[in-house]
C-alpha positions in Angstrom: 191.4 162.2 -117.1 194.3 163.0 -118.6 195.9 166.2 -117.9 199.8 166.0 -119.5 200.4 168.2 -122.2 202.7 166.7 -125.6 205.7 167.8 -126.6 204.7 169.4 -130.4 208.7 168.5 -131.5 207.4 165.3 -133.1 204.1 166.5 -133.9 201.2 164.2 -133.2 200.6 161.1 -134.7 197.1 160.0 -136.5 196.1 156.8 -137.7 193.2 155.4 -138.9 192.4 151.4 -139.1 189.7 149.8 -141.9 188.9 146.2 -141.6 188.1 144.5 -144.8 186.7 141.3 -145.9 188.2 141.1 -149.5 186.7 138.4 -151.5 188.1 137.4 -155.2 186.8 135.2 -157.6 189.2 133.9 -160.3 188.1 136.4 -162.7 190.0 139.4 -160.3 186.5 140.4 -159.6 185.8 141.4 -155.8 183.8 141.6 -153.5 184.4 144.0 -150.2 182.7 143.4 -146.2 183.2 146.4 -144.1 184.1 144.8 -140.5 184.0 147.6 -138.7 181.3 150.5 -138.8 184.4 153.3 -138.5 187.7 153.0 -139.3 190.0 152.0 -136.0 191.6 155.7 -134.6 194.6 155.7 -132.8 196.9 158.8 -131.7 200.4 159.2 -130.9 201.7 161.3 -128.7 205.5 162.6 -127.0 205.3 163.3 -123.5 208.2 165.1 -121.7 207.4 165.2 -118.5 209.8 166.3 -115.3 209.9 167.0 -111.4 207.1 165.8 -109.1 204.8 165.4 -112.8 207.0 162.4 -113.2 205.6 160.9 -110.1 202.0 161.6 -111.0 202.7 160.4 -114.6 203.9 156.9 -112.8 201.4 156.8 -110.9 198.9 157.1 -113.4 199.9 154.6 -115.8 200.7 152.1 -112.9 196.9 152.3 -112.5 195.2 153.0 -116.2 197.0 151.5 -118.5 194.5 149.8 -121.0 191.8 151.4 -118.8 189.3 154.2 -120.5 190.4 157.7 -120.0 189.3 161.2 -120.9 192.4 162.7 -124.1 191.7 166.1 -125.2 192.3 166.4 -128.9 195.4 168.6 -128.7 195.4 169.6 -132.1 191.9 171.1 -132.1 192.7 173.4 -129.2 190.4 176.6 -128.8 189.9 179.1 -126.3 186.9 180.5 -124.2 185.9 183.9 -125.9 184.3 185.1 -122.7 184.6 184.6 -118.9 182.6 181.2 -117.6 181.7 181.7 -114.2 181.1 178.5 -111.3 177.4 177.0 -111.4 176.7 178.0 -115.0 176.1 175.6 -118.2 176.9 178.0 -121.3 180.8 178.5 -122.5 181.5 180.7 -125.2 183.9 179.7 -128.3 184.4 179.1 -131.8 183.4 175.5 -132.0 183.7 175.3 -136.4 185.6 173.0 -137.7 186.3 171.1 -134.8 185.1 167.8 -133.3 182.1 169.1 -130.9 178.8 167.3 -131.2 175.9 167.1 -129.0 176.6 163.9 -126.6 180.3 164.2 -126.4 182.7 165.8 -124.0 184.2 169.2 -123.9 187.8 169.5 -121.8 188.6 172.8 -120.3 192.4 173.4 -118.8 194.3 176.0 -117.8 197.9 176.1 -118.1 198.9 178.2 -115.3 197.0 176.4 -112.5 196.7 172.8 -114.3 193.0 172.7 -113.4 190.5 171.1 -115.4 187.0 170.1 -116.3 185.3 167.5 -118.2 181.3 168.2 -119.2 179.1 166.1 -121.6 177.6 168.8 -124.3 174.2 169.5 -124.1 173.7 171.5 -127.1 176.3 173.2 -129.8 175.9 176.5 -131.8 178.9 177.8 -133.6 180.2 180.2 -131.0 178.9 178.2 -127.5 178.6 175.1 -126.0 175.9 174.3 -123.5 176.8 171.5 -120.8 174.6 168.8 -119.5 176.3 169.6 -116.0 177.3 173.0 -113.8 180.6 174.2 -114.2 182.6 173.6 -110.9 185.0 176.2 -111.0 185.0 179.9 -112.7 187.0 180.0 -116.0 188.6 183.4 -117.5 188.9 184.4 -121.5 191.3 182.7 -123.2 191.6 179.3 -121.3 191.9 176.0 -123.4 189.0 174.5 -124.5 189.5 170.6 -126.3 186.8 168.2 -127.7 187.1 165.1 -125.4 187.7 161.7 -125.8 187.1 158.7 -124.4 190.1 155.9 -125.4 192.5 153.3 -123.6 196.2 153.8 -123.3 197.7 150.8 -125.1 200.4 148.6 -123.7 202.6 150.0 -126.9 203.6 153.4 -124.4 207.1 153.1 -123.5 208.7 155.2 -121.2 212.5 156.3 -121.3 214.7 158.2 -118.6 216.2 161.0 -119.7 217.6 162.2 -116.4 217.2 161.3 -113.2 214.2 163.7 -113.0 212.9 163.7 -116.5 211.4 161.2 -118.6 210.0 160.8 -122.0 207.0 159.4 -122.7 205.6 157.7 -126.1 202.1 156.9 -125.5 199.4 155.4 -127.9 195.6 156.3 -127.1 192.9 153.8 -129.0 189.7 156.0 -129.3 187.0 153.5 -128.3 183.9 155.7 -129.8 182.6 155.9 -133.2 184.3 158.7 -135.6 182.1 161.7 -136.5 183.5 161.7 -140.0 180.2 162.0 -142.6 179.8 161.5 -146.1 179.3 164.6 -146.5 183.0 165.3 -146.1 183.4 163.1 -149.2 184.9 165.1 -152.0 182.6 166.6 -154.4 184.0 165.1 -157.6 183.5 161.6 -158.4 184.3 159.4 -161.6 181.5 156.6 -161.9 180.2 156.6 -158.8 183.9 156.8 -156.8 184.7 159.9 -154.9 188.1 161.7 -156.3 191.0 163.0 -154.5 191.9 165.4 -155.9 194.8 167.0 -153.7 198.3 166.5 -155.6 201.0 164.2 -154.0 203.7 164.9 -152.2 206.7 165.0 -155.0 209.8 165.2 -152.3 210.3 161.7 -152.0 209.9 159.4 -155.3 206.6 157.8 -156.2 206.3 154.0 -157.0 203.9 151.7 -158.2 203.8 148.2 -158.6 201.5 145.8 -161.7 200.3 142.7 -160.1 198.8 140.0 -162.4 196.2 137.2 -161.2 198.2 133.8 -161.9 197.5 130.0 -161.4 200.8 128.1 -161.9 201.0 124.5 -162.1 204.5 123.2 -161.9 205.1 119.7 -161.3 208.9 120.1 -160.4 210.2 117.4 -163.5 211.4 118.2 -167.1 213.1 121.6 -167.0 
């Protein structure tokens, strides 16, 4: 599991990988194969990390690097709206918006004690959880709650030295479960059967374009 927190400086880092069998007849017709059943999801993430946590950061990539861990999705932090006590299975919080779903993990850490849980979610209302397990430890309002995910560090994490007892660390996790995105998150315009974004660019930095045309050129090198 891991249990580092980023450093929100540089944000964090989304992308999203589609595979795509283009096929083109000589007419610029085409024909497109879907190689993948979701798009590819990566994240990016800083990690400044000091003292005796430099050790246990070490440590850990020594021995799981392209091995499956448990990554809380940072950016989707909540907190617990009420206590959670040991040997219960219910947690309250706001779980809108945000990547819970029956099946898949829920990450609770605290901040002050660095002590955390991982549970497999049972059932989801929009203000509780239920887990498939107990919790092991009693949990007060106000603790981070994350949806979980299962991924593999890549071997694209570099590590720097910043002092002799702080390092920073650029780590890549490769989620390695479906997405939950639905086509119901499609937008609700569409012009002849394509979906249309409709949120305006982003005008600070110049827009290009570029007109390609579909061309068979003989040239046999002679004449001119």
């Amino acid at each position: 599991v891991w249990t580092f927190l980023p450093n929100w400086d540089n944000g964090i880092l989304e992308r999203l990988e589609w595979k795509t069998d283009v096929l083109t007849s000589e007419t610029a017709d085409e024909q497109r194969l879907s190689r993948r059943l979701t798009p590819r999801r990566t994240l990016e993430a800083r990690f400044l990390i000091h003292a005796t946590k430099r050790q246990e950061l070490e440590g850990f990539l020594a021995t799981k690097l392209s091995s499956r861990v448990v990554i809380p999705l940072w950016y989707e932090v909540t907190r617990l709206t009420a206590p959670s006590a040991a040997g219960t299975n219910t947690i309250s919080l706001d779980t809108r918006w945000r990547e819970y779903k029956v099946g898949g993990l829920v990450y609770l850490y605290s901040t002050t004690t660095n002590a955390w849980e991982v549970h497999t979610i049972s059932g989801k209302t929009d203000t509780s959880l239920t887990l498939i397990s107990n919790l092991d430890l009693d949990w007060a309002a106000g603790v981070n709650v994350y949806p979980g995910k299962l991924a593999i560090i890549t071997e694209k994490s570099q590590v720097s030295k910043k002092t002799d007892r702080a390092v920073e660390l650029t780590a890549e996790f490769r989620l390695v479960e479906s997405n939950p995105y639905s086509s119901l998150w499609l937008p609700k315009k569409d012009y002849r059967g394509s979906s249309m974004i409709e949120t305006p660019p982003d005008d600070s930095e110049d827009l290009t374009h570029e007109l390609q045309r579909m061309l068979s050129m003989v040239d046999n090198e002679i004449g001119v």
